[in-house]
N, C-alpha and C positions, 0 to 999 in steps of 0.2 A: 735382799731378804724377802722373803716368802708374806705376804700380805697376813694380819693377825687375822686369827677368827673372831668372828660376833661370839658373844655371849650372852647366852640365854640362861636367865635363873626361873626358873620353873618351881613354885612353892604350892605344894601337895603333891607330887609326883612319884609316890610310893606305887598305886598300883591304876587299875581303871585307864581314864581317859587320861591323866597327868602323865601317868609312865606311859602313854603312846605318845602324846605331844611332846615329849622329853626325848622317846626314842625316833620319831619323826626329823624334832629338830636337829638332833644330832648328824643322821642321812643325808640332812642337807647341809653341811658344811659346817652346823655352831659351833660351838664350845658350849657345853650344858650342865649346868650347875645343877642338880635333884636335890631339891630339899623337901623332908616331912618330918614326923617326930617316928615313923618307926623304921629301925635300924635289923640287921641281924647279919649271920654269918653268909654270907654267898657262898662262898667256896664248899661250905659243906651243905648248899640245900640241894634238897633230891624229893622227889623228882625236878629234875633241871629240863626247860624254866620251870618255873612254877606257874600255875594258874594265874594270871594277871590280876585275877579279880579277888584272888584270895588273900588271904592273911599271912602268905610264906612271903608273897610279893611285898619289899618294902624299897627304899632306895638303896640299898644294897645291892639287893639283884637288878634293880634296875639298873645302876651303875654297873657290873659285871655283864649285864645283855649290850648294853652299848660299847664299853670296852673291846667286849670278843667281837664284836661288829666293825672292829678298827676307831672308833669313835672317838670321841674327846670329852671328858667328864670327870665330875668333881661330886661329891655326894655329902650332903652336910646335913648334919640335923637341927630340927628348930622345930618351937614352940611358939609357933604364931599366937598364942596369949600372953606371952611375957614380952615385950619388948624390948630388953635385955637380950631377949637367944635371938633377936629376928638383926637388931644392931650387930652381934657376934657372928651373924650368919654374913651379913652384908661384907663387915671387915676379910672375913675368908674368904667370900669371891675375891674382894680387889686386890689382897693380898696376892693370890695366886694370880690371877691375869689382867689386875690393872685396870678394866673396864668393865661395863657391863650396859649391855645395847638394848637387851629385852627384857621384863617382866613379865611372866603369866603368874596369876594367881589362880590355881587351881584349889587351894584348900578350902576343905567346906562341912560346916557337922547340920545331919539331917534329923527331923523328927516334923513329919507329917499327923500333925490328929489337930479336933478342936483346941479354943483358948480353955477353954476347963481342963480337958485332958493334956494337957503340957502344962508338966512341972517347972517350977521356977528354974531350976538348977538346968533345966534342960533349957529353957529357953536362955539362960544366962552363957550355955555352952556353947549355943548356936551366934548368940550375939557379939560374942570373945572372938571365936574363930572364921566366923563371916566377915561380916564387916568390918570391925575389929582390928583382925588381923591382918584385913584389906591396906585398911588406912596405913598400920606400923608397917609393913612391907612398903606402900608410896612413899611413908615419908622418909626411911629409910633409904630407897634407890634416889631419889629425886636428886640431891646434891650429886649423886655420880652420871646422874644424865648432863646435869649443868656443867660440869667438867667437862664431858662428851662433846660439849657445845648445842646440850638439849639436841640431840639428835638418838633417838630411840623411840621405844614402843611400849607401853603396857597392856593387857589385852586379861582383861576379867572376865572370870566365869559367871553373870549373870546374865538374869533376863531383862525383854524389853515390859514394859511398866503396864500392865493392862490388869481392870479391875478381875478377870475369871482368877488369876493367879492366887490368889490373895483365899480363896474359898476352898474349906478344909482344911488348911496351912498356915493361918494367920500370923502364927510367932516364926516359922519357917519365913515366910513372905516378907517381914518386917525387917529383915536382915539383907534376905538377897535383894529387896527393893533397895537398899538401903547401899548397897553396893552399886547397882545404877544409878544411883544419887552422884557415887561418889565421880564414876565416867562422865556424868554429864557435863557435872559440875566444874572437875579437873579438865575438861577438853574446854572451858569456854575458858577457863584461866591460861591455857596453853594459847591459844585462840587470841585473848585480849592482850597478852602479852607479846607477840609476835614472834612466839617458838613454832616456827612454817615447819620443822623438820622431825617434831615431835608431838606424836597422838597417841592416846588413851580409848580403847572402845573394848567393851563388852561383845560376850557372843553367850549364846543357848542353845541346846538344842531342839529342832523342828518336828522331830522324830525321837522317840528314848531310845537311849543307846545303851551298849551291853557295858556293862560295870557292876560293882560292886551293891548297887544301890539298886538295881535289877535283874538281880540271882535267881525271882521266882522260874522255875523251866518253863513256866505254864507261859511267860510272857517271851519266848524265844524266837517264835514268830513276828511280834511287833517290833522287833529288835533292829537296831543295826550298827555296824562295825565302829569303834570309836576312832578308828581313820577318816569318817569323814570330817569329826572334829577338830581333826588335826592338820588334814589340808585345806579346813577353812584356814585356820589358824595363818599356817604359813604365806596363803594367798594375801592374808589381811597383813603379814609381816612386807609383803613385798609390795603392797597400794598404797600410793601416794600418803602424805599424813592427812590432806585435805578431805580424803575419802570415806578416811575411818574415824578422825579424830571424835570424841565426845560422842560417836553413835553406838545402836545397842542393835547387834545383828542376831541372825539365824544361821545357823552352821549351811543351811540346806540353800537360804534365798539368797546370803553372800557370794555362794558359789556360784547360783545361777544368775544374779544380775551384772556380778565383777568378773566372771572367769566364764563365761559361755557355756557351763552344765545344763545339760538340761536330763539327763538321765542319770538316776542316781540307786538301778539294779542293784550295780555290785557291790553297794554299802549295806545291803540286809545280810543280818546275821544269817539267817536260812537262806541258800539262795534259793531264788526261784518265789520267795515271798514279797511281799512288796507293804513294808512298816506304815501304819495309821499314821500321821501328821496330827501329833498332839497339838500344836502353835496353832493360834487364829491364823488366816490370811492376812487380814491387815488389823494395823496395830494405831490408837491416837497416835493425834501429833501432840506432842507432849507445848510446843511454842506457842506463847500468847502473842496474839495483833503488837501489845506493848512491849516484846523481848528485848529490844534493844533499847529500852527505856529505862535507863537504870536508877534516876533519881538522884537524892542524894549519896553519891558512893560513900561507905563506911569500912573500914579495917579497922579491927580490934586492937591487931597488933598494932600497927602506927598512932592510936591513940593513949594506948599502954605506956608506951614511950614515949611520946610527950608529956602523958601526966607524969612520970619519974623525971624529965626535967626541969 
């Protein structure tokens, strides 16, 4: 029998950088799962494809581009605020292929301005679907990795933790920080527990990339291809767990310090342009002198449960 394929579930991967890293992983042999909340007709959108970045782009056409591509895919929709659709999304991956090897969470709701000018509602949206909706997807895959024999990968779309982020952005920042929390966090528990074959790590990118969230034409020039995204991605799918686990990368410096890049031309949207590096150079060390000084260890759970006995 024919070895199965990995399965990659890819959560936001309606248009931008998700539907590359969706269409990417597929190329390379996945099974790839597309999930987001918008749905539509494929067969009848026109112009075919449709602009990536646009609003015709949902996981529909997504699935339909990988399809015609010979591909292997499944298209589900979900509501990474309800955790309800994210469980019913989980159950239809393993239904249909029994496993599931990768994570990316790609979904993510943006609103850049001061804390005065973000509304609650807005800030509540962002904190639903960020982080949020982070966690309910982990906690959902996590028992199908332990089945797996904890052998897999999750790999989040945030940043690494440095105070310039945070200015301008504050309720935006609170979320995505909040999301490297959760990599750091989850890789030292993957770590303590002695899951060797399974790591959790964030990526960013180093550069803005063309998507949805950078439609202005005026910014075309700083631009660059959301493929180099994507074959961070895969490179970070193929390195060791010990590499990546609990760390928070750079789309541009992963490449260049795990895979030998060092020229990175042919990812500017213009060619012939060469995109500003929005990312500091170097970033804290997040580890105190004391890190492996844990103290008294405390679990909530395990105390919960002995108080009911």
């Amino acid at each position: 029998m024919p070895e199965q394929k990995k399965v990659a579930l890819v959560v936001g991967a309606s248009r931008g950088i998700g539907r590359q890293i969706a269409i990417d992983l597929a190329r390379n042999g996945f099974a790839v799962v597309v999930a987001a909340k918008s749905i539509s007709n494929a067969p009848e959108t026109y112009p075919w494809p449709p602009d990536p970045n646009s609003s015709q782009s949902t996981i529909s056409t997504v699935a339909r581009e990988i399809h015609e591509a010979s591909g292997e895919v499944l298209a589900v929709q979900v509501d990474v605020r309800d955790y309800m659709s994210v469980q019913r999304m989980l159950d239809r991956v393993i239904s249909t292929y029994g496993r599931l090897d990768v994570l990316v969470y790609n979904s993510g709701a943006i609103w850049w301005s001061s804390v005065a000018k973000t509304p609650m509602k807005r800030f509540q949206l962002m904190q639903r679907v960020n982080p949020e909706g982070l966690y309910a997807c982990v906690q959902c895959c996590l028992p199908h990795f332990e089945r797996n024999g904890w052998r897999g990968r999750i790999v989040v779309v945030s940043p690494p933790i440095y105070s310039r982020f945070f200015r301008g952005k504050t309720a935006y920042a609170m979320g995505k920080v909040g999301m490297s929390v959760l990599t750091v966090g989850l890789g030292m528990e993957f770590e303590r527990e002695g899951r060797d074959e399974m790591a959790v790590a964030s990526i960013w990118p180093a550069a803005a990339i063309d998507s949805a969230a950078t439609k202005d034409p005026a910014l075309r020039n700083e631009l660059r291809k959301p493929t180099i995204f994507s074959d961070a991605i895969l490179a970070m799918l193929n390195a060791p767990a010990n590499v990546i686990n609990g760390r928070l990368f750079l789309d541009e410096d992963f490449l260049r310090e795990h895979c030998g890049i060092s020229d990175f031309d042919h990812y500017a949207l213009v060619p012939g342009e060469k995109p500003r590096r929005i990312m500091p150079a170097k970033f804290p060390d997040l580890k105190v002198e004391e890190h492996d000084d844990e103290g008294r260890r405390m679990d909530s759970a395990v105390s919960r449960v002995k108080a009911k006995l």
